[in-house]
N, C-alpha and C positions, 0 to 999 in steps of 0.2 A: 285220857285222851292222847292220841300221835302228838307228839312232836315234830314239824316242819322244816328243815334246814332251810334258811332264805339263802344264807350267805357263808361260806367255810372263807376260815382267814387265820389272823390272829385272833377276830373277835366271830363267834360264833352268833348270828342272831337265830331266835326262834321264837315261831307264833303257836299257839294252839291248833291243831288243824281244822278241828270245829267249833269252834267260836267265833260269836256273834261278827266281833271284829274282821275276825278271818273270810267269813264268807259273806259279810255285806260291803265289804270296804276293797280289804285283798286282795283278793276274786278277781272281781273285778278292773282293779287297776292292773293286774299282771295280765286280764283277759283283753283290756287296753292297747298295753305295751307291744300283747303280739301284734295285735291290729296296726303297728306302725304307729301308732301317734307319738308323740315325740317325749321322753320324760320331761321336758320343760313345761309343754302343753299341759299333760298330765296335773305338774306339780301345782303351774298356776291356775289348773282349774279346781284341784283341792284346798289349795291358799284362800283361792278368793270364795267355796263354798262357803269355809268355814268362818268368813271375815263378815262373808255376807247374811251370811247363815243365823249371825248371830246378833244382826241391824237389831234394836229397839224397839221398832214399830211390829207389834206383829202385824200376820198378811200381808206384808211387803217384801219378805226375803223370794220367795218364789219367781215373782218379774224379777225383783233385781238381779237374781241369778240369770234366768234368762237374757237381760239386759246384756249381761257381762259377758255371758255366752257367746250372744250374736253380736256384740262389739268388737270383740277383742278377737273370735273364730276360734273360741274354746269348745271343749266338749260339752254338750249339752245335758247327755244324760247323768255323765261323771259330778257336774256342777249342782245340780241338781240331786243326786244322790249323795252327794256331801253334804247339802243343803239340810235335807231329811233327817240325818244320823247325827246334826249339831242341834234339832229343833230342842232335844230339853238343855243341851247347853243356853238356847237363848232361852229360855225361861227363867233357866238359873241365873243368869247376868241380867236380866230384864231391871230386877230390883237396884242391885247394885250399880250398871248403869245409872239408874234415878237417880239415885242419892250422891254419885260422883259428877252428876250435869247439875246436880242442886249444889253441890259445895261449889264446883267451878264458876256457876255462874252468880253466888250468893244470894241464892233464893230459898236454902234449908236445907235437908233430905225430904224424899218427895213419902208421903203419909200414908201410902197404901203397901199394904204386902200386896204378894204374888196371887194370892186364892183373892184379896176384893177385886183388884184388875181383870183377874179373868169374869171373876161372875158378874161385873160390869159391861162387859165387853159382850159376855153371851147373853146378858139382858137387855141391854139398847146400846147397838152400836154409837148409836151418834149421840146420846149423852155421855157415852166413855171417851169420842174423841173430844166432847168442850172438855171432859173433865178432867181428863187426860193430858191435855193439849202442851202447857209449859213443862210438865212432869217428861212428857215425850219428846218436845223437841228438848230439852236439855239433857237427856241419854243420848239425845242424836249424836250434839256436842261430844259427850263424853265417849259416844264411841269414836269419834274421827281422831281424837286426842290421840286415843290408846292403839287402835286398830291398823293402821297406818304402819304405826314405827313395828308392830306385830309381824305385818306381812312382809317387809323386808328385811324381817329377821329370820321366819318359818320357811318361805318361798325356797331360799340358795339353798338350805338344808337339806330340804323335800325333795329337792330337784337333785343335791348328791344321793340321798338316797338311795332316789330310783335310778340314777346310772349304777349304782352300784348294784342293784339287783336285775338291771337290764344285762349288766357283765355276766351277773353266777347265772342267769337264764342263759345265753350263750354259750356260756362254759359247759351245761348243762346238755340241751341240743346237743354241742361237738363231743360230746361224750359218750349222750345216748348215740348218737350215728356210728358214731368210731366201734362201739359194740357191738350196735345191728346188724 
């Protein structure tokens, strides 16, 4: 597969040019950036996808994205397309969530793996949420714990980044012109 220059420096980054990452994520934020939307914009509506993205409850990251979207006058699609591409992250944090709202709030680890949740869920919703219910709100807990101190560590990051790839696209442009 190509090899991509993002950024020539001291430090060279490179993505794959077809992969998964590259074209569902990449892509698009660089097809973003031309749009004008701002990399801050950008960064926090990827921060808060993947913050959100990966709430406890399933079938609630979807509105809350949106939520945060039209709250805050972030990108919609962007937030939502992060949304998406963290869904088995929250699957994967689903459990452990449980078990770190059961120690925080000394009620145990919570006694279901990941496959009986789900097959509860898709056999009767409303007996999964009574049976659910402490097991869930104590990952809720456990995410606002962790998730919090997360985004105001990943956000300034995300947000150098993409100035810094907003530069080598400029740089890029005035280069292509200068040749044309």
């Amino acid at each position: 597969m190509p090899l991509v220059p993002i950024r020539q420096g001291l430090e060279t980054e490179l993505l794959v040019g077809n992969s998964f990452l590259c074209k569902k994520l990449v892509e698009p934020v660089v097809h973003l950036m031309r749009q004008g939307i701002s990399q801050e914009k950008i960064a926090i509506s990827i921060t808060l996808g993947v913050a959100l993205g990966v709430f406890p409850v399933l079938g609630s990251t979807t509105l809350l994205c949106a939520l945060a979207a039209v709250t805050l006058g972030l990108n919609l699609p962007a937030i939502q397309l992060v949304n998406y591409l963290v869904y088995p992250l929250q699957l994967a944090l689903l459990i452990p969530f449980m078990h770190l709202g059961g120690w925080l709030f000394r009620s145990g680890p919570a006694g279901f793996s990941l496959s009986e949740v789900l097959s509860l869920v898709r056999s009767d919703i409303c007996q999964a949420i009574v049976t659910l219910w402490s097991s869930t709100v104590h990952a809720m807990g456990a995410w606002l714990l962790v998730l919090p101190p997360l985004v105001l560590v990943f956000n300034p990051i995300l947000s150098r980044v993409l100035r810094g790839l907003s530069v080598s696209m400029s740089h890029r442009r005035r280069a292509a012109g200068e040749i044309s």
